[in-house]
N, CA, C and O atoms as a CHARMM CRD file, in Angstrom:
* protein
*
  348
    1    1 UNK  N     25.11200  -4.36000  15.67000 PROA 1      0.00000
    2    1 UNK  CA    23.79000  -4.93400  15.41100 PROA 1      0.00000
    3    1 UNK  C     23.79000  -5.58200  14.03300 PROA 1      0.00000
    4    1 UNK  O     24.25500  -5.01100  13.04700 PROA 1      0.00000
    5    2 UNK  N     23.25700  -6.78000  14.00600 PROA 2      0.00000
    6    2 UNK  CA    23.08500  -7.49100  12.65700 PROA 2      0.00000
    7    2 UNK  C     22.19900  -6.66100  11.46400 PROA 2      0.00000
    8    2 UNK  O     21.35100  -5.84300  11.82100 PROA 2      0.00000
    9    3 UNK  N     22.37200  -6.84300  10.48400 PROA 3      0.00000
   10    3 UNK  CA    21.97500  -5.96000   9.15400 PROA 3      0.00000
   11    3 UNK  C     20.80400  -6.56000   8.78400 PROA 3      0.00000
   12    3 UNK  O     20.67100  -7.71500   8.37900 PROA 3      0.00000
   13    4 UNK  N     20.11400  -5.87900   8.91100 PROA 4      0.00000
   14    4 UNK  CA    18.51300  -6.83500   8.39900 PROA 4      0.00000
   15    4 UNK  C     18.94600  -6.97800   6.44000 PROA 4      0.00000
   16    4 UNK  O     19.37800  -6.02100   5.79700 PROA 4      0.00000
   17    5 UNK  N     18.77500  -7.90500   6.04300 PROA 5      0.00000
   18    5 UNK  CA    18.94900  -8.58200   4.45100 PROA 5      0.00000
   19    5 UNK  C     17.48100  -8.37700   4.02100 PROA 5      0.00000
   20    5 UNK  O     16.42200  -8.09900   4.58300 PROA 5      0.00000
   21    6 UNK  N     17.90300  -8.64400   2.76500 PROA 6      0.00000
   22    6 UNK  CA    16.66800  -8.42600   1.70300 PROA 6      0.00000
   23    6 UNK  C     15.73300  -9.28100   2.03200 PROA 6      0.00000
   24    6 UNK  O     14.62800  -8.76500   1.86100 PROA 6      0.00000
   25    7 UNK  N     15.63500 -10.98500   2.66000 PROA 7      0.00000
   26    7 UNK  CA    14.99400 -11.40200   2.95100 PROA 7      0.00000
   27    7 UNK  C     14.47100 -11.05200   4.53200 PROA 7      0.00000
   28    7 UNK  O     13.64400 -11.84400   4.98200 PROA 7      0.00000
   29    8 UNK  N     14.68800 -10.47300   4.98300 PROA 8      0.00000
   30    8 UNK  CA    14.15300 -10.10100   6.17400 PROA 8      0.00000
   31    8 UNK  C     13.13700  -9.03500   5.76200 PROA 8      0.00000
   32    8 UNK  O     11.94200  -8.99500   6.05700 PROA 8      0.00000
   33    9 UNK  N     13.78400  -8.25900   5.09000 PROA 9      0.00000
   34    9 UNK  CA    12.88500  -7.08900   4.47500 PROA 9      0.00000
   35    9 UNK  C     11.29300  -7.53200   4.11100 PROA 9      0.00000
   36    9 UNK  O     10.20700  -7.18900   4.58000 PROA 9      0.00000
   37   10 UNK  N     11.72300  -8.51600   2.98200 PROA 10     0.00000
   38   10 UNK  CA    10.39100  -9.59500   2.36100 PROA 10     0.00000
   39   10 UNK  C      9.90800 -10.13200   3.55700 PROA 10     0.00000
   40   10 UNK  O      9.19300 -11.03800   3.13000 PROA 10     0.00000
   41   11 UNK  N      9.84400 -10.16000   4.54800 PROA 11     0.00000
   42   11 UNK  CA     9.54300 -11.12800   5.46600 PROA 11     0.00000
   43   11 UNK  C      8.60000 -10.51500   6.21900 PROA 11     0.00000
   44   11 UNK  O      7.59600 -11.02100   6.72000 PROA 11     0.00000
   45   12 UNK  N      9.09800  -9.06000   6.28500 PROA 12     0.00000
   46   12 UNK  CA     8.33000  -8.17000   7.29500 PROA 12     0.00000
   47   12 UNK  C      7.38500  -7.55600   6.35800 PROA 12     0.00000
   48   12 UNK  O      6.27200  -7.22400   6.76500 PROA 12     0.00000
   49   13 UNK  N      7.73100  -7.37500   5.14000 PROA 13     0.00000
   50   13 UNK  CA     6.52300  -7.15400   4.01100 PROA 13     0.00000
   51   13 UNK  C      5.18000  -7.87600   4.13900 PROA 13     0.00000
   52   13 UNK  O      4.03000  -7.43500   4.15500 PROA 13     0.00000
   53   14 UNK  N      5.59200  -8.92300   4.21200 PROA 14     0.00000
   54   14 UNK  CA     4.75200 -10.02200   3.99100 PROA 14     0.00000
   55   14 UNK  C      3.80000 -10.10500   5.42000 PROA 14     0.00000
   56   14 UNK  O      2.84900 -10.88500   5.47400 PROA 14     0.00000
   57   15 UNK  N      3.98200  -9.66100   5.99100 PROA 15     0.00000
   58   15 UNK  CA     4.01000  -9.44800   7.48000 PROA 15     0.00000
   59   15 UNK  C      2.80100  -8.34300   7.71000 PROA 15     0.00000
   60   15 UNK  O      1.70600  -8.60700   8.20500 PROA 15     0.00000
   61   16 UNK  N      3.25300  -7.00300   7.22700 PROA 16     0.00000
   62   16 UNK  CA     3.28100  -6.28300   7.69300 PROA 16     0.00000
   63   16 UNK  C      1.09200  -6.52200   6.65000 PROA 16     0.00000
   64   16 UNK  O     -0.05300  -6.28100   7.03100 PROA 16     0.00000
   65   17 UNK  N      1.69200  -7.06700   5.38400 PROA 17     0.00000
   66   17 UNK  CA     0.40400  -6.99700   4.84700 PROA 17     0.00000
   67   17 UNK  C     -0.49300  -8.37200   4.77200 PROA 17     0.00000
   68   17 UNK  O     -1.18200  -8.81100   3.85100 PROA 17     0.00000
   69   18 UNK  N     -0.28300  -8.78000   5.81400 PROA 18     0.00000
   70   18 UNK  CA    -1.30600 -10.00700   6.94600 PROA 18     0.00000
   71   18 UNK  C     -0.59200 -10.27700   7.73300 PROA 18     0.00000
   72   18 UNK  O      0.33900 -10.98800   7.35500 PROA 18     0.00000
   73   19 UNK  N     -0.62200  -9.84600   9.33800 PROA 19     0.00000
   74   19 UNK  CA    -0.60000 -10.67900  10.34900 PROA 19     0.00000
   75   19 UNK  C     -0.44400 -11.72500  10.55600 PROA 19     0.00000
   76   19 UNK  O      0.36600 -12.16700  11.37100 PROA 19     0.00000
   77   20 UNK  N     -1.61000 -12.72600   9.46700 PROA 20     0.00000
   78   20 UNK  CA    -1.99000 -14.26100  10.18100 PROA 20     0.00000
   79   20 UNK  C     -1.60100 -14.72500   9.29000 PROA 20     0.00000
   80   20 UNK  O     -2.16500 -15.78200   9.00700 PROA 20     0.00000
   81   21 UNK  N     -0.47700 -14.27700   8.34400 PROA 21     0.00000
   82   21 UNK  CA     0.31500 -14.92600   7.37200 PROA 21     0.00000
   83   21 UNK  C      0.34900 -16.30100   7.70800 PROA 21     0.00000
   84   21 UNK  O     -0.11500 -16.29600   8.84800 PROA 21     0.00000
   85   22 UNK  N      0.61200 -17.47700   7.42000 PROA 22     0.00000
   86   22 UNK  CA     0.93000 -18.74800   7.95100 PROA 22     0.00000
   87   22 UNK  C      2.85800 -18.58500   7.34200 PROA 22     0.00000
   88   22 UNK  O      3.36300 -18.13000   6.31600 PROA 22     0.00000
   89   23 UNK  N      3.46200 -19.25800   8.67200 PROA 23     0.00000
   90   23 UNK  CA     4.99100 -19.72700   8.16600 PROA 23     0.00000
   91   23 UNK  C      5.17300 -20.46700   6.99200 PROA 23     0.00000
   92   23 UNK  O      6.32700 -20.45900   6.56300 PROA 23     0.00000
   93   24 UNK  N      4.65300 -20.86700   6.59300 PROA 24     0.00000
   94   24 UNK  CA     4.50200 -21.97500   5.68100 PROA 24     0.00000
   95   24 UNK  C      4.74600 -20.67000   4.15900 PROA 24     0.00000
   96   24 UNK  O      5.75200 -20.25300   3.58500 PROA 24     0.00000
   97   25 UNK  N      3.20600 -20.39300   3.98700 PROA 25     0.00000
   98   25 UNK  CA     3.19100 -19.37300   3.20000 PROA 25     0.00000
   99   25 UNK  C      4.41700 -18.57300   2.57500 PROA 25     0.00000
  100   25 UNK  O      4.79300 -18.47200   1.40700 PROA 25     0.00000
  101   26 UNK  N      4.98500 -17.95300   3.95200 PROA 26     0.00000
  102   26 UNK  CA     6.14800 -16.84500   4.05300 PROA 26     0.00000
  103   26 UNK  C      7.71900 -17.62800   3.40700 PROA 26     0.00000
  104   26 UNK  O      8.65100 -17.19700   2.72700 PROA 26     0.00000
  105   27 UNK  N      7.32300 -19.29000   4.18500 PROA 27     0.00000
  106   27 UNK  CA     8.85100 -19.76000   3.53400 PROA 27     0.00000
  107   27 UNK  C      8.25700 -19.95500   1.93300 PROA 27     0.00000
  108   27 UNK  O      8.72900 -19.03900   1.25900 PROA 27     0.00000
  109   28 UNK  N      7.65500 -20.56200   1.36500 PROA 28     0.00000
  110   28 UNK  CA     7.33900 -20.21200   0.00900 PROA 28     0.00000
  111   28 UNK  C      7.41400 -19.20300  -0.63700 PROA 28     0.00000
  112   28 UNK  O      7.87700 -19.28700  -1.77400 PROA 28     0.00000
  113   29 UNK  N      6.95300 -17.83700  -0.08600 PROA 29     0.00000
  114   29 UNK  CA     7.11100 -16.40900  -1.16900 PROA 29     0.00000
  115   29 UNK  C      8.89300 -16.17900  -1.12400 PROA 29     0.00000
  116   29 UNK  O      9.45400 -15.83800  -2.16500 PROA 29     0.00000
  117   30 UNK  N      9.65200 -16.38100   0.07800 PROA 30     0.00000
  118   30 UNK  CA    11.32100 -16.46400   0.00200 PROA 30     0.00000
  119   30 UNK  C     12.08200 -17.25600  -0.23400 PROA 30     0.00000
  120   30 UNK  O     13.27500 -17.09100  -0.49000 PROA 30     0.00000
  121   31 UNK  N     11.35700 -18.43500  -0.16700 PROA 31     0.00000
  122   31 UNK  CA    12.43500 -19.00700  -0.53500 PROA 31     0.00000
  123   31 UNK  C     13.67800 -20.10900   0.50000 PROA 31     0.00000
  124   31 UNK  O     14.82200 -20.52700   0.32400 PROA 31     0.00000
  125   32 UNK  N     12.48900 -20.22700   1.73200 PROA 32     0.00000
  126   32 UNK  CA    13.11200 -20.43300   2.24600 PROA 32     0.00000
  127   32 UNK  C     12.62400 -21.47300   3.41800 PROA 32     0.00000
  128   32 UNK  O     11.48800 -21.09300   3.70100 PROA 32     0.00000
  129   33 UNK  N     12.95400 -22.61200   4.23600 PROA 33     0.00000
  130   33 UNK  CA    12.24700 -23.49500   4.90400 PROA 33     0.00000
  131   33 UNK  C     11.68400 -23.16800   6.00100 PROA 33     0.00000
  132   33 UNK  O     12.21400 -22.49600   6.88500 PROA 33     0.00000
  133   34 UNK  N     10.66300 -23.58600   6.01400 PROA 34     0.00000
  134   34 UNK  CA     9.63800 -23.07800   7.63900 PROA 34     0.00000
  135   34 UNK  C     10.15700 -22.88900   8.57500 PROA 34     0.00000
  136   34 UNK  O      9.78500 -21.82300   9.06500 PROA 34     0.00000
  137   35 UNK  N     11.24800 -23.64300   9.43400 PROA 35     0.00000
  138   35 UNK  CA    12.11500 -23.25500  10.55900 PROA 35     0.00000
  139   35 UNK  C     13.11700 -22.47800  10.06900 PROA 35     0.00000
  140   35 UNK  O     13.52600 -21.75900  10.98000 PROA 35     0.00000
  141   36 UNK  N     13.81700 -22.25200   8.85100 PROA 36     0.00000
  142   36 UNK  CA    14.41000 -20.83400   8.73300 PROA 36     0.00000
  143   36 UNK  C     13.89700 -19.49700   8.84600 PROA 36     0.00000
  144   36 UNK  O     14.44900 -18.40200   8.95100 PROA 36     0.00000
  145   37 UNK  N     12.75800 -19.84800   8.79900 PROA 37     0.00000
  146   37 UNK  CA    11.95900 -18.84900   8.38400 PROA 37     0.00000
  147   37 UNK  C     11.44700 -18.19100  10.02200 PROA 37     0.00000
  148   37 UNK  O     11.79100 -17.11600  10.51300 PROA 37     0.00000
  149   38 UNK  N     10.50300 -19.27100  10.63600 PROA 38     0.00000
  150   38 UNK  CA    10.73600 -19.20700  12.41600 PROA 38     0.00000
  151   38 UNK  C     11.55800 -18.47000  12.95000 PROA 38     0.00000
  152   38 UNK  O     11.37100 -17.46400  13.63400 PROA 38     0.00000
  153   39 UNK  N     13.03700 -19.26200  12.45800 PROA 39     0.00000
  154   39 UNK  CA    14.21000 -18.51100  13.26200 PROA 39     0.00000
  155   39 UNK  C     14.69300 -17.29100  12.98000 PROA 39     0.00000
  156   39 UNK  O     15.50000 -16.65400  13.65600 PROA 39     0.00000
  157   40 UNK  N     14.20700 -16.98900  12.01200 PROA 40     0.00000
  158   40 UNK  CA    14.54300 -15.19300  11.30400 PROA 40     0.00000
  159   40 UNK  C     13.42300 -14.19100  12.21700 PROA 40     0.00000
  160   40 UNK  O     13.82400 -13.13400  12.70500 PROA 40     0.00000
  161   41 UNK  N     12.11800 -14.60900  12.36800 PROA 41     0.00000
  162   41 UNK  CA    11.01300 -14.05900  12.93800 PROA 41     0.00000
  163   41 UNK  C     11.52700 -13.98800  14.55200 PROA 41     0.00000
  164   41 UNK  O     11.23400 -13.01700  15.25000 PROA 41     0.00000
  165   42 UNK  N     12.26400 -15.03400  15.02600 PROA 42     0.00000
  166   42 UNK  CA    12.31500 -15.34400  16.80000 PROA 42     0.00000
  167   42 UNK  C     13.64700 -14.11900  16.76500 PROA 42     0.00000
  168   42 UNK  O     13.98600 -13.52700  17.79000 PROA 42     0.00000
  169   43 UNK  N     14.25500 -13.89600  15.50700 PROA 43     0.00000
  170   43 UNK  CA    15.59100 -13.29800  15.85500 PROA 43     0.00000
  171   43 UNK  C     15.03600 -11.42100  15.56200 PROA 43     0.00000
  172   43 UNK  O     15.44600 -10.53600  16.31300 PROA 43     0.00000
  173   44 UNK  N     14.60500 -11.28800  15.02500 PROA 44     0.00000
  174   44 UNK  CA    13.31800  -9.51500  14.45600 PROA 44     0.00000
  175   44 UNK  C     12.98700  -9.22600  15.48100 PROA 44     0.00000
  176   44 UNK  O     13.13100  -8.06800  15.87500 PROA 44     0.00000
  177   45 UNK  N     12.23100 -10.54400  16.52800 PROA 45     0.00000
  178   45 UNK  CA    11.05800 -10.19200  17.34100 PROA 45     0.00000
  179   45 UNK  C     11.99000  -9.57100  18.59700 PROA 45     0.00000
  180   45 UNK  O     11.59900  -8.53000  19.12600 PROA 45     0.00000
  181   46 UNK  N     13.79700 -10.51400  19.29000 PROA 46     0.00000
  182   46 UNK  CA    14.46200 -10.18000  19.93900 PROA 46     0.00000
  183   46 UNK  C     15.45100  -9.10700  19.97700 PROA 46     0.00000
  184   46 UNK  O     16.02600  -8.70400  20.98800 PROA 46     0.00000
  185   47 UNK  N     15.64800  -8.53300  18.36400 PROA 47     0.00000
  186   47 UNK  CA    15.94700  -7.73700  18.27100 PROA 47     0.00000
  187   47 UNK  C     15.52400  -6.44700  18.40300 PROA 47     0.00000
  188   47 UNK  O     16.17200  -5.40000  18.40700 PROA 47     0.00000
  189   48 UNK  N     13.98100  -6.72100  18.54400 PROA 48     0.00000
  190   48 UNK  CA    13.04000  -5.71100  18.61000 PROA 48     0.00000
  191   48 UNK  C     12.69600  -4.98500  17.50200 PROA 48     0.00000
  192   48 UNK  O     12.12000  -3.90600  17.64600 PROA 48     0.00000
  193   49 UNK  N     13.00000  -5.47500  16.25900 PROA 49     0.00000
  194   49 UNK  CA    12.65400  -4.93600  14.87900 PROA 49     0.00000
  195   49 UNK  C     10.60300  -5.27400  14.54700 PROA 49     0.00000
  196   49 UNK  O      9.79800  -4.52800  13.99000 PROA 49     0.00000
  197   50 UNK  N     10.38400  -6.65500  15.16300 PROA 50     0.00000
  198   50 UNK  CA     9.31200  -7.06900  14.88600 PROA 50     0.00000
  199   50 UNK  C      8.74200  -7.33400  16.44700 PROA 50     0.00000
  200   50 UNK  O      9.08700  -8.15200  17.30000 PROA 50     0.00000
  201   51 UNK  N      7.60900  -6.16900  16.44300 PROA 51     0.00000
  202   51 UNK  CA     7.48700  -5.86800  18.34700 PROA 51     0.00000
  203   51 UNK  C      5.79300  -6.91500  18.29300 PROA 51     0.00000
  204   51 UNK  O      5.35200  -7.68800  19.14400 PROA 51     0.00000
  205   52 UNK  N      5.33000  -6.59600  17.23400 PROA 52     0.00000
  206   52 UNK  CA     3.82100  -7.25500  17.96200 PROA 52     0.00000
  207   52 UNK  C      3.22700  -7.48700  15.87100 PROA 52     0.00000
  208   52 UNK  O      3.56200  -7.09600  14.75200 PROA 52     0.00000
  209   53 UNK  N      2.24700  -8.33600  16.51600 PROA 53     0.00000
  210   53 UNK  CA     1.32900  -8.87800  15.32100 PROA 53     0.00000
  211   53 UNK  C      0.20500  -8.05400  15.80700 PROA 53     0.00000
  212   53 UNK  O      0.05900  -7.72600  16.98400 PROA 53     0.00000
  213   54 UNK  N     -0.69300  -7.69300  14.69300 PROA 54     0.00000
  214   54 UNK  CA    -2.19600  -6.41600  15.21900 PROA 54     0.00000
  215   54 UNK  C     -2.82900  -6.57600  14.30900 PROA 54     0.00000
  216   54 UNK  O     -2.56400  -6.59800  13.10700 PROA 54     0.00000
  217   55 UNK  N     -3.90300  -6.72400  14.97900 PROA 55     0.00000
  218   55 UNK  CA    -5.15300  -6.50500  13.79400 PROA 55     0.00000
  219   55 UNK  C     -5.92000  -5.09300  13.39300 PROA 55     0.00000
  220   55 UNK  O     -5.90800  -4.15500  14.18900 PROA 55     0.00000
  221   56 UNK  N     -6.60500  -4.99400  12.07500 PROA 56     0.00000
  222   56 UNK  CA    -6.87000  -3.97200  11.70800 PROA 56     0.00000
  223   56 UNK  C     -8.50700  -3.99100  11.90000 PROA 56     0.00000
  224   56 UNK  O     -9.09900  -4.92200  11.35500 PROA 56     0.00000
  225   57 UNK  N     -8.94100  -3.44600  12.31600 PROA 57     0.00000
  226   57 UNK  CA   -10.53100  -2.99600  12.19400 PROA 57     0.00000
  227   57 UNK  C    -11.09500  -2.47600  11.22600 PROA 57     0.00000
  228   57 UNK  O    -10.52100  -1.64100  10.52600 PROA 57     0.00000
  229   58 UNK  N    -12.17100  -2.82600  11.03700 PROA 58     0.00000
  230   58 UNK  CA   -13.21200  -2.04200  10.04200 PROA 58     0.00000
  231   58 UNK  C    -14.17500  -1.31100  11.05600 PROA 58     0.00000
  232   58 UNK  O    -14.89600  -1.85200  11.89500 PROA 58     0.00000
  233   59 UNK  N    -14.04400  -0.09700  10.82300 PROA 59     0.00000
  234   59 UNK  CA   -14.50200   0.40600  12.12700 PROA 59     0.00000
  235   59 UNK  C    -16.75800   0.80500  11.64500 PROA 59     0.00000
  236   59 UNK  O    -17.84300   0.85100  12.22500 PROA 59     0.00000
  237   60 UNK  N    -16.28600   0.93500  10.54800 PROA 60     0.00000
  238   60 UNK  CA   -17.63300   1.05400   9.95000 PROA 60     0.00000
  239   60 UNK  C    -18.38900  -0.26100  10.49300 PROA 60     0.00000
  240   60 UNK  O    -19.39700  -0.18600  11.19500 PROA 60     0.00000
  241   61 UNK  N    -17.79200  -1.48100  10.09300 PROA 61     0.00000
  242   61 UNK  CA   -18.45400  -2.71000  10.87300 PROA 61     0.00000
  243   61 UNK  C    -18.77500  -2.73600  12.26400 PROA 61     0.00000
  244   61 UNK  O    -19.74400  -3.30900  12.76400 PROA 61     0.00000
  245   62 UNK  N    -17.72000  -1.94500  12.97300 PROA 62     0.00000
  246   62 UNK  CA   -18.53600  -2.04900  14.73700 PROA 62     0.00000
  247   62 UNK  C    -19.04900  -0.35700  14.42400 PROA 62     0.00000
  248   62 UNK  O    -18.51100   0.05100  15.45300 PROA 62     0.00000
  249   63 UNK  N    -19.51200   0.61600  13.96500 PROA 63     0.00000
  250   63 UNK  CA   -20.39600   1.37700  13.61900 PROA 63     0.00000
  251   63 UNK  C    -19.43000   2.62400  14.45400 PROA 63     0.00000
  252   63 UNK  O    -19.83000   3.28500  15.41200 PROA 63     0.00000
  253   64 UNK  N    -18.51500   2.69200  14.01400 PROA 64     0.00000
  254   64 UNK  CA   -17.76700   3.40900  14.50800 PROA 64     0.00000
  255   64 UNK  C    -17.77000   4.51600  13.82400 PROA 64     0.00000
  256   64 UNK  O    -17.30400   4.47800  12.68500 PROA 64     0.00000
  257   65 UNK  N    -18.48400   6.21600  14.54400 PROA 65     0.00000
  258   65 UNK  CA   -18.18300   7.19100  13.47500 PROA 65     0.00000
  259   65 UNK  C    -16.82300   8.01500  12.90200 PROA 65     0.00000
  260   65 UNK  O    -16.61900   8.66500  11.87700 PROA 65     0.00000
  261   66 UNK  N    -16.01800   7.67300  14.04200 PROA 66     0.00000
  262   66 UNK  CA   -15.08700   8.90500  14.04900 PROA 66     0.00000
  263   66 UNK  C    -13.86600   8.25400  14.71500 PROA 66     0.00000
  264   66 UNK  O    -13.87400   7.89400  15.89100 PROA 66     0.00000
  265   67 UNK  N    -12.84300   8.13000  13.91000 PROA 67     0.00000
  266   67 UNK  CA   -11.52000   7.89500  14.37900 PROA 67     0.00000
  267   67 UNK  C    -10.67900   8.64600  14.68500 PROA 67     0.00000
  268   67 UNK  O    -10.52500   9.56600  13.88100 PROA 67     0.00000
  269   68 UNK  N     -9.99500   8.64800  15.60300 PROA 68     0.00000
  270   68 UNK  CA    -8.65700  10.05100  15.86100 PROA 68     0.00000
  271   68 UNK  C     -7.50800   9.49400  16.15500 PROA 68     0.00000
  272   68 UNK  O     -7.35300   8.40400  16.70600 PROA 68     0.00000
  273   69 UNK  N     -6.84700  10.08900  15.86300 PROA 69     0.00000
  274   69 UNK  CA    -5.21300   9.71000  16.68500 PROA 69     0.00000
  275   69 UNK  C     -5.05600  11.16900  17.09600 PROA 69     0.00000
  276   69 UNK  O     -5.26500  12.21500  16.48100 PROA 69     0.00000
  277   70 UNK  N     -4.62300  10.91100  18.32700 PROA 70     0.00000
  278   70 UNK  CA    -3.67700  12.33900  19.06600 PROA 70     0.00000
  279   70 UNK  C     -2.57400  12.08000  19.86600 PROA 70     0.00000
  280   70 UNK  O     -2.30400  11.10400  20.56700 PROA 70     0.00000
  281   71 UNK  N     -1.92400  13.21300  19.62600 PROA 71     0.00000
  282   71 UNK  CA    -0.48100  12.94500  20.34200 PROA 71     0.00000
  283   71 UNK  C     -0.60700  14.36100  21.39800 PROA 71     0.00000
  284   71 UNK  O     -0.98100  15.49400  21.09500 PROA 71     0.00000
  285   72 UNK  N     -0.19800  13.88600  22.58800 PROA 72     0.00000
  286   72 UNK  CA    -0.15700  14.53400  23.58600 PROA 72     0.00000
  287   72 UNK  C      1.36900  14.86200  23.73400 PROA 72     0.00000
  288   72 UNK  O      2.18800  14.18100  23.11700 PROA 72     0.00000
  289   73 UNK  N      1.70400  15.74200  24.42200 PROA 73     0.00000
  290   73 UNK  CA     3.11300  16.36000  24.55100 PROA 73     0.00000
  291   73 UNK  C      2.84200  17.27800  25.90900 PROA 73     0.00000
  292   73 UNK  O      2.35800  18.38700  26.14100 PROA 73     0.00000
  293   74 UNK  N      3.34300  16.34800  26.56700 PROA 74     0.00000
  294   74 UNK  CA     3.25300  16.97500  28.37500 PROA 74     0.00000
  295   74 UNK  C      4.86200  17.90400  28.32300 PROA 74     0.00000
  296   74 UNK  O      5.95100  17.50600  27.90800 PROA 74     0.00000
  297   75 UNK  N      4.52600  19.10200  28.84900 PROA 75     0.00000
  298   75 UNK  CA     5.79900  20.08900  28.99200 PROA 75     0.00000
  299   75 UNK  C      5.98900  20.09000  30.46200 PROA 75     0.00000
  300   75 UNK  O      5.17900  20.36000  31.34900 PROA 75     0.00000
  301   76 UNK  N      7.34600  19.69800  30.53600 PROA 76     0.00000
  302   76 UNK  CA     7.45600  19.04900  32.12100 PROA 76     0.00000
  303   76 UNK  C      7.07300  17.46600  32.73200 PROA 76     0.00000
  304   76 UNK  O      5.94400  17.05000  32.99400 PROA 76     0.00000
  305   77 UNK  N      7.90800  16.99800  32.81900 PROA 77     0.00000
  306   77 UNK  CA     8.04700  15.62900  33.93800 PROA 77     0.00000
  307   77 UNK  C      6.87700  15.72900  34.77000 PROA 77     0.00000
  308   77 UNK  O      6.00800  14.86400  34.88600 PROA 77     0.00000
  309   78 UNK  N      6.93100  17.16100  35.49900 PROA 78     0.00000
  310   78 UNK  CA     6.12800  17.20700  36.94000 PROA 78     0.00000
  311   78 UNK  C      4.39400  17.07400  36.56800 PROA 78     0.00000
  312   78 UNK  O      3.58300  17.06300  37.49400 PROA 78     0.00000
  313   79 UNK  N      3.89900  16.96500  34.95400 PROA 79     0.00000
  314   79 UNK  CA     2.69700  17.20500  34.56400 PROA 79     0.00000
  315   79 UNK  C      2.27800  15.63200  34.61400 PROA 79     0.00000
  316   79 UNK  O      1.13000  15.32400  34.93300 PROA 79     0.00000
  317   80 UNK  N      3.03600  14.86700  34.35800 PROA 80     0.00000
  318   80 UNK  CA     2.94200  13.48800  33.85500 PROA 80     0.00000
  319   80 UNK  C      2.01500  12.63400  34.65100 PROA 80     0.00000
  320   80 UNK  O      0.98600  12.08200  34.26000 PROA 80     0.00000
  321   81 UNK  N      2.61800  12.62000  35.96500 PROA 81     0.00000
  322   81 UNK  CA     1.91900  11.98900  36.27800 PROA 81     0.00000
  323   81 UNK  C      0.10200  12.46100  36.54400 PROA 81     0.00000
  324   81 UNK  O     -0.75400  11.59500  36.72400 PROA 81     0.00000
  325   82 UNK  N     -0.15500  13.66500  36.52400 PROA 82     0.00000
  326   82 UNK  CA    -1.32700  14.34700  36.85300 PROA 82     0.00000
  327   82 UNK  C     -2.10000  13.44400  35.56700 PROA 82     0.00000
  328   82 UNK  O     -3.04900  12.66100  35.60700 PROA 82     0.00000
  329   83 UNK  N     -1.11000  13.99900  34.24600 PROA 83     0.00000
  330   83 UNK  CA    -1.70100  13.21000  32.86300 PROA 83     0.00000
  331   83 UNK  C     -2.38300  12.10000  33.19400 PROA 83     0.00000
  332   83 UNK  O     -3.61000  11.99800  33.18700 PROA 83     0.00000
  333   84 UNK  N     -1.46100  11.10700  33.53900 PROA 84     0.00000
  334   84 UNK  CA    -1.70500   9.85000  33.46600 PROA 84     0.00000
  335   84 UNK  C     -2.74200   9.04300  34.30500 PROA 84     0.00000
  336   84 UNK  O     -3.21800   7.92800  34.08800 PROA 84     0.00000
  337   85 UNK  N     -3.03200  10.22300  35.67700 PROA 85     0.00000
  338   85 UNK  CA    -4.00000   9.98200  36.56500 PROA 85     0.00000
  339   85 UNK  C     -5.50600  10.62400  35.99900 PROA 85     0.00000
  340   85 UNK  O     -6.63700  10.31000  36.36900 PROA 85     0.00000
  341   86 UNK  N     -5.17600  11.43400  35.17500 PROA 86     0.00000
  342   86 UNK  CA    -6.62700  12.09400  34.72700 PROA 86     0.00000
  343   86 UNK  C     -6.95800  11.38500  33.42400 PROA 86     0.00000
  344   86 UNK  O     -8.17900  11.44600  33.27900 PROA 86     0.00000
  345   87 UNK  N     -6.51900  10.89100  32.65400 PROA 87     0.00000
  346   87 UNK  CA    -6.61400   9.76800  31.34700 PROA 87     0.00000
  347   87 UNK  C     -7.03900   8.47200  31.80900 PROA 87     0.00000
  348   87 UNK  O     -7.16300   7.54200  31.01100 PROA 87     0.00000
């Protein structure tokens, strides 16, 4: 597997702290031309290093009281699908 470089690193930085970065932008903070820059992103995204672009919510703005994350951990295969039918 290819070695992600320091500019890849910067890339996904840049990334990671706006989404709607413009290419343009990104080849300017590296250093580097808009279709290089493209082709580094088309090569992350196939490698599966860079899976999706997401937006962040302000959850207070849609009046949201209470956020959770949970992780479920089904013991047994044979539970799964019951899970997945009752969720």
């Amino acid at each position: 597997m290819e070695r992600i470089d320091d500019t890849d690193v910067r890339i996904l930085e840049l990334l990671q702290g706006n989404g709607r970065i413009k290419r343009s932008r990104i080849a300017e903070e590296v250093g580097l031309s808009v279709p290089t820059v493209s082709d580094r992103m088309r090569k992350l995204e196939e490698r599966g290093v860079l899976t999706a672009y997401t937006a962040t919510l302000n959850p207070k703005r849609l009046h949201i009281d209470i956020t959770a994350f949970v992780r479920v951990r089904i013991d047994g295969s044979e539970n799964y699908p019951k899970f997945v039918k009752a969720v």
